[in-house]
C-alpha positions as a printed Julia matrix, in Angstrom:
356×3 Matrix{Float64}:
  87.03   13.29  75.25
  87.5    15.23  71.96
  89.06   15.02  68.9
  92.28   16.71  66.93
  92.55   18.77  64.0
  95.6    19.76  62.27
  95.34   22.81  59.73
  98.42   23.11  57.39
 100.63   23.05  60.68
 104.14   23.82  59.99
 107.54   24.56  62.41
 110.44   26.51  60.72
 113.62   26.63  63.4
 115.41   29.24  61.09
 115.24   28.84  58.2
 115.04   25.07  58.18
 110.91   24.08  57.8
 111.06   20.72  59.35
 107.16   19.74  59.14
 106.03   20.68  55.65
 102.24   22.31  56.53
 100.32   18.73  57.84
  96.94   18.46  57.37
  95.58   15.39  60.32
  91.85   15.29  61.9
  91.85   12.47  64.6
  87.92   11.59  65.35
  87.18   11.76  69.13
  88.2     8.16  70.51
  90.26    6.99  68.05
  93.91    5.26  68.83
  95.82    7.39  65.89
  99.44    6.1   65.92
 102.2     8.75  64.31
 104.88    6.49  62.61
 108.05    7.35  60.41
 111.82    7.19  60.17
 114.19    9.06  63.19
 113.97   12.44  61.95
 110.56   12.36  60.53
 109.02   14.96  62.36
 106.6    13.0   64.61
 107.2    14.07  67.62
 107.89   17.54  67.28
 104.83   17.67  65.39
 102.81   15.49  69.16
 104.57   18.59  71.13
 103.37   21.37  69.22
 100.33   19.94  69.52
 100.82   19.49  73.46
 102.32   22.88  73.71
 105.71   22.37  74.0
 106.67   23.72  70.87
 105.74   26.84  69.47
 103.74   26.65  66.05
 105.18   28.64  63.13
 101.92   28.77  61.1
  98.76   26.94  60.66
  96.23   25.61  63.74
  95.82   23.28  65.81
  92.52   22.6   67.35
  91.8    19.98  70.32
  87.66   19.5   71.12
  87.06   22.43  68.75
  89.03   24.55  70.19
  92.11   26.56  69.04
  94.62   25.93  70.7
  97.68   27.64  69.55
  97.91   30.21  72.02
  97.33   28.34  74.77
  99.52   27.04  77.52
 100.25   23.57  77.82
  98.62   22.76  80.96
  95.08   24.42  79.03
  95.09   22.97  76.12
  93.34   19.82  77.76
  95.83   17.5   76.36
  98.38   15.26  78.64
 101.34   13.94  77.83
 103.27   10.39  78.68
 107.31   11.12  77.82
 109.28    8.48  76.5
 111.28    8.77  80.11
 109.25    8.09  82.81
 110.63   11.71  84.58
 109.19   11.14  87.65
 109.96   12.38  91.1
 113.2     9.74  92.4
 111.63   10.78  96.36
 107.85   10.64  96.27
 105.78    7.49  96.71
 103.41    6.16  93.17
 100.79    7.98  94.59
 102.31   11.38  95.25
 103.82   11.32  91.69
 100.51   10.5   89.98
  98.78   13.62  92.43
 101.28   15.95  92.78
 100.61   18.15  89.82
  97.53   18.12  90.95
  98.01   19.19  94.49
 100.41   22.24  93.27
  97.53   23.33  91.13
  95.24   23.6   93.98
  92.88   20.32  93.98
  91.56   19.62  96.99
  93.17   16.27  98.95
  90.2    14.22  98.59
  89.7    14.96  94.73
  93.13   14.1   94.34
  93.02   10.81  96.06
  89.89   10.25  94.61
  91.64   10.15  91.25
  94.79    8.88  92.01
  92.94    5.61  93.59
  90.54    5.16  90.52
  94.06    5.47  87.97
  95.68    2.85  90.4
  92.6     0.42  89.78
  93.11    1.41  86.36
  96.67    0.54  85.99
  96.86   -2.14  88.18
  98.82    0.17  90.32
  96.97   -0.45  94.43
  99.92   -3.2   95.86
 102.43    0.05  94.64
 101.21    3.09  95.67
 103.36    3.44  98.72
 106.84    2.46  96.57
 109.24    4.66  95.41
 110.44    4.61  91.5
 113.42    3.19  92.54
 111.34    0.01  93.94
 109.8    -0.26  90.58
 110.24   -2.59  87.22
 110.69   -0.43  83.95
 106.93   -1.39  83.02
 105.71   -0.32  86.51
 107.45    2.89  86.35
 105.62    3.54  82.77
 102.47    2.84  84.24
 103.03    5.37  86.67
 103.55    8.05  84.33
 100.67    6.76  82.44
  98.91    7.26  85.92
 100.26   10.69  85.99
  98.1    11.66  82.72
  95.18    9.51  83.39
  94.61   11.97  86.84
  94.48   15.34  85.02
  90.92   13.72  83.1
  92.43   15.5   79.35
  90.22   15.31  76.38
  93.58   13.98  74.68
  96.32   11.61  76.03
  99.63   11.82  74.06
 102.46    9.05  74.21
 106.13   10.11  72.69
 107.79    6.8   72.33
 106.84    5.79  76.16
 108.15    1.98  75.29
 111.32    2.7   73.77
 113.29    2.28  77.42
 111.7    -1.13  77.78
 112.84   -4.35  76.79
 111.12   -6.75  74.23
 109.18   -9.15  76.84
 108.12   -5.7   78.85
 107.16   -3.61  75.29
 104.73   -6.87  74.33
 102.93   -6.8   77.9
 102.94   -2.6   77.94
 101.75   -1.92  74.56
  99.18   -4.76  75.85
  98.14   -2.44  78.52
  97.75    0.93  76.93
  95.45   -0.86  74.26
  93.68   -2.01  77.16
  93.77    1.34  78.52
  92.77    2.88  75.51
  88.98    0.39  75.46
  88.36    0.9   79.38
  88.16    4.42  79.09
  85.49    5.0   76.83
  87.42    5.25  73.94
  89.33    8.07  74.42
  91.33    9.99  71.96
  95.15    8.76  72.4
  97.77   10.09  69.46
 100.97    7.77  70.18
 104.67    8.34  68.59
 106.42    5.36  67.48
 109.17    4.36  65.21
 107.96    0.74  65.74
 105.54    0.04  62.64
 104.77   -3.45  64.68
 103.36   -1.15  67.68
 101.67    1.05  64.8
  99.68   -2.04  63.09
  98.68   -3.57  66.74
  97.27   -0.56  68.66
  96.3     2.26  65.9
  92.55    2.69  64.03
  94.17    5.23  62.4
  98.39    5.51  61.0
  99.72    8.55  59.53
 102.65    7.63  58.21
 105.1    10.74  58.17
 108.77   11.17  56.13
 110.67   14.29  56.09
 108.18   16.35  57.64
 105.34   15.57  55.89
 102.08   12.92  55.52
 102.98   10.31  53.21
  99.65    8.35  54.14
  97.12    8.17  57.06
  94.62    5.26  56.73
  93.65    2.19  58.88
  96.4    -0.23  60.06
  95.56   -3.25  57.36
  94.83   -0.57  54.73
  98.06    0.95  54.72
  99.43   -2.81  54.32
  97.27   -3.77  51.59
  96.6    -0.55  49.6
 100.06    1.61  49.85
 100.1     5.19  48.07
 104.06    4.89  47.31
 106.91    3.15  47.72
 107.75    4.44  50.69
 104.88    3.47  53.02
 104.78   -0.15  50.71
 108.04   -0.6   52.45
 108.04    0.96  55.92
 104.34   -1.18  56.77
 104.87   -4.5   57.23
 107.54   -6.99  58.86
 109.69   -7.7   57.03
 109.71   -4.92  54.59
 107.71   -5.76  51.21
 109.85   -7.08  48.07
 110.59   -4.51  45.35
 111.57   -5.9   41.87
 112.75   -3.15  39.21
 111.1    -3.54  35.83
 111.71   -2.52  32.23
 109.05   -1.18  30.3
 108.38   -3.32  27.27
 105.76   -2.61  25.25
 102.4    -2.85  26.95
 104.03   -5.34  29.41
 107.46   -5.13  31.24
 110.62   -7.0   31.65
 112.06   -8.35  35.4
 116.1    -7.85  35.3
 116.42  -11.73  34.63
 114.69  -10.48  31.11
 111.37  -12.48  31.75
 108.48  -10.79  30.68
 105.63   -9.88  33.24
 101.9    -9.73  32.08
  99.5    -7.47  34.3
  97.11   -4.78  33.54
  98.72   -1.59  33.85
 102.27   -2.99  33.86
 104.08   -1.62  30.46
 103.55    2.0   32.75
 105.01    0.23  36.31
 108.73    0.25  36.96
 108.76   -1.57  40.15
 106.82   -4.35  41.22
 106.01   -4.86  45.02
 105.42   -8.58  46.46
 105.08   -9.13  50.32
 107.33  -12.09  51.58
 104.0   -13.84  52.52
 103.32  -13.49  48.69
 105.76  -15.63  47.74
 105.62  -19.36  47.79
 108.24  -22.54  46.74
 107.3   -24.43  43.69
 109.15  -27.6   42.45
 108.2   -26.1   39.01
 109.76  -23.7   36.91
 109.26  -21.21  38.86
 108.49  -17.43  38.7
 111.57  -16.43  41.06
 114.9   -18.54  41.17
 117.56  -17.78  43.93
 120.3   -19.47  46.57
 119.14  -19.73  50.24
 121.08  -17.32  52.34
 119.51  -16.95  56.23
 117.09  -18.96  57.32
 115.23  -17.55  60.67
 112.93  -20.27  62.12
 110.31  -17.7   64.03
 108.15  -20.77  65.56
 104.79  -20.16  63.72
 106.74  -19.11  60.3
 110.26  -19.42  58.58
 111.63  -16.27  56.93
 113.49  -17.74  54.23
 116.25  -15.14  53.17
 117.34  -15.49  49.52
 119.86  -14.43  46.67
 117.93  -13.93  43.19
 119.99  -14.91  39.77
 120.35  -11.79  38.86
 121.49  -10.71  42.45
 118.8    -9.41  44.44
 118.29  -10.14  47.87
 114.76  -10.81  48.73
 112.77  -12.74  51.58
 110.05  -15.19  51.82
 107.73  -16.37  54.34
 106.76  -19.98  54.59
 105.0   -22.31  56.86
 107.17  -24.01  59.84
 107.35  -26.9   57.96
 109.96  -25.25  55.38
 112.76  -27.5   54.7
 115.02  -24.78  53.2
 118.45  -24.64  54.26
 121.21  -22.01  53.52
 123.33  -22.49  50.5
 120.23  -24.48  48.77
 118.82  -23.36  45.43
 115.34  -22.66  45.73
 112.68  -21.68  43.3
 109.33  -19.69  44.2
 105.95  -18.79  42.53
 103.61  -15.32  43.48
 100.82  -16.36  45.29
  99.32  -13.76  46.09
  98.84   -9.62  45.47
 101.29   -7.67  44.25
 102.19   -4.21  43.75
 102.59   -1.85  40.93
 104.56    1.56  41.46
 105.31    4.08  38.46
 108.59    5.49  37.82
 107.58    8.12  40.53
 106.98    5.71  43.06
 103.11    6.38  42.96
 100.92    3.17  43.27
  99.33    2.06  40.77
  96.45   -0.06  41.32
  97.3    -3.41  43.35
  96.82   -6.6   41.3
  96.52  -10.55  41.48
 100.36  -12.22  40.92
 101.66  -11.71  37.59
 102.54  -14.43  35.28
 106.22  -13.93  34.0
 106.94  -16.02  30.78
């Protein structure tokens, strides 16, 4: 297996640059998950490196090679498409050789292969079924099978989950991280717009907007340590709280005109407070809103509230929560928060401010 290195890659179609020169090195073996809004780039940016988009300028380099001129099928790199594409009148087994076969590999190579990605996959009771005899996760397996065959120093997933439904996604994402440890660690770059499947299967997340790197970092560092306000609120489920500020002095002012005391803060103008950050108080209070959704998850309660000054924000709490919609409801920070500056930069994160 080998690694990936991306050298101030960029794609123009036109006049229209839609990634912004990327610089990415993926280590040999690591799980490096490509995340981001629709339109982000990401996957125009896996199939330039597979070779199925041309590359405007920079380089692209897969087990030290460069790659840019090369076709697909030699760059060493195979890819599993978010449809399954595979052939509606050939058994599992043909479709996981076939490519194979048409590039001249012997029979007995080919089955060799095919029987060892079966074994793999969990794929021997179905290797004499059609597609149409399949489940949805089967079928992905298949065309998982299709890649593992071909050996590459690289496997690349677009979105192969997206077609599946939530029970099926769980168990499949299961499986390629399974995948990914059985096969001595090799090099995977996946394409998701899921942050969930990001944080559960990645060692490393670039985190993409607009055509460009926002961050790339490990899953719980990119939740703990966010460069901007952007990846503070794509990372995480549900989205991190943002309260506006008001610079005041060398502290600042939340919009119910409290005053919050942290190092750093009279530069901040938004401060950043995960929902597990927040907890109920029958004091005072630091926060004070109205219930509005309550969603009981089984090992947690997202509490959904209104702030009094009109924000809606969201808490999460232990199943125990008695909280019910319509309720007042008054919470402390418990835990880190966030300081951003007026440019949405980080700032350095801190322990839970004291507002007074």
């Amino acid at each position: 297996m080998s690694g990936v290195i991306l050298n101030n890659v960029k794609k123009r179609y036109g006049a229209v640059e839609v990634i912004k020169g990327v610089d990415i090195t993926i280590d040999e073996g690591e799980f490096c998950v490509f995340v981001g809004p629709s339109g982000c780039g990401k996957s125009t940016l896996l199939r330039m490196i597979a070779g199925l988009e041309e590359i405007t300028s920079g380089e692209v380099q897969i087990g030290g090679r460069r790659v840019n001129d090369l076709d697909p099928a030699d760059r060493g790199a195979a890819m599993v498409f978010q449809t399954y594409a595979l052939y509606p009148h050939m058994t599992v087994e043909r479709n996981m050789g076939f490519g194979l076969l048409m590039n001249g590999m012997p029979k007995a190579e080919v089955k060799k292969r095919t029987d060892e990605a079966a074994r793999i996959l969990q794929l021997e009771p179905y290797l004499q079924r059609k597609p149409k005899a399949l489940s949805g996760g089967q079928r992905q397996r298949v065309a998982i099978g299709r890649a593992i065959v071909r050996d590459p120093e690289v496997f690349l997933f677009d979105e192969p989950l997206s077609n599946l439904d939530a029970e099926l996604r769980v168990a499949t994402r299961l499986e390629i991280a399974k995948l990914h440890n059985s096969m001595e660690r090799a090099t995977m770059i996946y394409v998701t717009h899921d942050q969930v499947e990001a944080m559960t299967l990645a060692d490393k997340i670039v985190v993409l907007r607009d055509g460009r790197v926002e961050q790339i970092g490990a899953p719980m560092d990119l939740y703990e340590r966010p460069d901007n306000l952007f990846v503070a609120g794509f990372i995480g489920s549900p989205k991190m709280n943002f309260i506006e500020l008001t610079p005041d002095g060398e502290a600042a002012k939340m919009p119910d005109g409290r005053t919050v005391s942290l190092p750093g803060v009279g530069h901040a103008r938004t401060l950043g407070v995960r929902a597990d950050a927040l907890k109920p108080t029958s004091d005072e209070g630091d926060l004070v809103g109205t219930v509005t959704v309550v969603e009981q998850l089984g090992d947690s309660v997202l509490v959904h509230f209104r702030t009094d000054w009109g924000q809606e924000m969201v808490a999460r709490f232990d199943p125990g929560s008695t909280a019910r919609v319509g309720e007042p409801i008054r919470f402390t920070f418990a835990g880190r928060t966030h300081l951003f500056d007026a440019n949405g930069k980080a700032q350095a994160a801190a322990p839970h401010p004291v507002p007074a």
